[in-house]
N, C-alpha and C positions, 0 to 999 in steps of 0.2 A: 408286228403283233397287233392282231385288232382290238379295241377300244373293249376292256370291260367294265360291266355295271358295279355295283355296288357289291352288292350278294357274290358275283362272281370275283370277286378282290376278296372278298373276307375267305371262299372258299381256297383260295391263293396263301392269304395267309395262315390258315389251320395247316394245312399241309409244308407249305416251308416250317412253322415252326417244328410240327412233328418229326419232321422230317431232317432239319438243319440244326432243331435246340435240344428238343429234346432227349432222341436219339444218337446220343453222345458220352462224353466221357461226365454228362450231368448225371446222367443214372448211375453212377459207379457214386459221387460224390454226394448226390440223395442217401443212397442205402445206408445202412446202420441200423443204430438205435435211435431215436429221437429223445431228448429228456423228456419228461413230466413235470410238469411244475402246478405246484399246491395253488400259488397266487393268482396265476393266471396270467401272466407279467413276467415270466423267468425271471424275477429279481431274486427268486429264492434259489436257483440254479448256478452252481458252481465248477470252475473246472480246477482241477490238484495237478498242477504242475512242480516239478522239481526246485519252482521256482517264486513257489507261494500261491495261492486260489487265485482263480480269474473270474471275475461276474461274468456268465452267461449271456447279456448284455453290451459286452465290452468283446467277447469274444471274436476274431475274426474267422471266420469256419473255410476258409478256403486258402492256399497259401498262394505265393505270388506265382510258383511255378506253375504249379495246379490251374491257377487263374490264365497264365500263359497259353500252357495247351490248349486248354479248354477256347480259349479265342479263334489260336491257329485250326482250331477243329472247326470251330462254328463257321469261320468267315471262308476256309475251303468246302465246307459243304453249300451256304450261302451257292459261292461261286458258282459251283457245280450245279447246281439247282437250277439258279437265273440261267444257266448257258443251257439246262436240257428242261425249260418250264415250260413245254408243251405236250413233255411226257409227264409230267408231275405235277404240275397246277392240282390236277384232282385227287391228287393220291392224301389220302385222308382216311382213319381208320378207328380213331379215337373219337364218337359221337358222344360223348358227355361233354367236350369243351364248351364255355359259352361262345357264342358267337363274339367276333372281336369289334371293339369299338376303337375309333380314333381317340388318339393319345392328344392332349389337348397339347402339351408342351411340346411334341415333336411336329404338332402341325402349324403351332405359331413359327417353329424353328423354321421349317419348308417355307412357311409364308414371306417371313422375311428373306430366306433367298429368291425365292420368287422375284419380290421386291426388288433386290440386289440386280438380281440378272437382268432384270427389264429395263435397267437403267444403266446396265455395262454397254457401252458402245461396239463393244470386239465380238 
C-alpha cells in the first residue's frame, strides 16, 4: 500500500468508522428515547427497577451481551475493511463529522511499542 499523508489517513478514518462503528448494531442501541434532565447533570434522572431506583449516573446502558455483539460486529467489519481498504478508504458520506485528531493516550500507547520493538532483537 503506498505511504499516505495526513488528510488522506483522516479520510481513512471517517470512512472505517462509518463504515465499521457506526453502521452497526450501535444504531439499534442509540435509538429510543433519550431522558431530559432539569440539572443538566442527570443527577435528577432515575431508573424504577423492580428492584428499587437507579441514578441515571450509575446506570450501565449496555449489557454485557449487547456489549459482546456489538465487538464481534465491529472487529469483523474492521477486518473486512483493512482486507478490501482500497475499495473503501474513500467511502465517506456523512460530511458534518469533524475532521479526526490523534488520540493523545493511544499515541503515547504506539510510541512505547515503537520503543519496545526497536529494542526486541527477534
Amino acid at each position: 500500500m503506498q505511504t499516505l499523508g495526513e488528510e488522506e489517513w483522516r479520510q481513512v478514518a471517517l470512512s472505517l468508522v462509518q463504515l465499521c462503528v457506526r453502521n452497526t448494531e450501535l444504531e439499534n442501541l442509540h435509538s429510543g428515547i433519550f431522558p431530559a434532565s432539569e440539572s443538566g447533570d442527570y443527577t435528577d434522572v432515575k431508573v424504577v427497577s423492580p428492584y428499587g431506583e437507579i441514578p441515571w449516573t450509575n446506570l450501565s446502558r449496555i449489557s454485557d451481551a449487547e456489549m459482546r455483539e456489538l465487538m464481534i460486529e465491529i472487529t469483523n467489519k474492521v477486518f473486512t475493511y483493512l482486507m478490501n481498504i482500497d475499495a473503501l478508504a474513500n467511502v465517506h458520506t456523512t460530511r458534518k463529522w469533524q475532521s479526526p485528531q490523534l488520540d493523545a493516550r493511544l499515541a503515547a500507547t504506539a510510541a512505547r511499542y515503537r520503543q519496545h520493538l526497536s529494542k526486541d532483537p527477534t
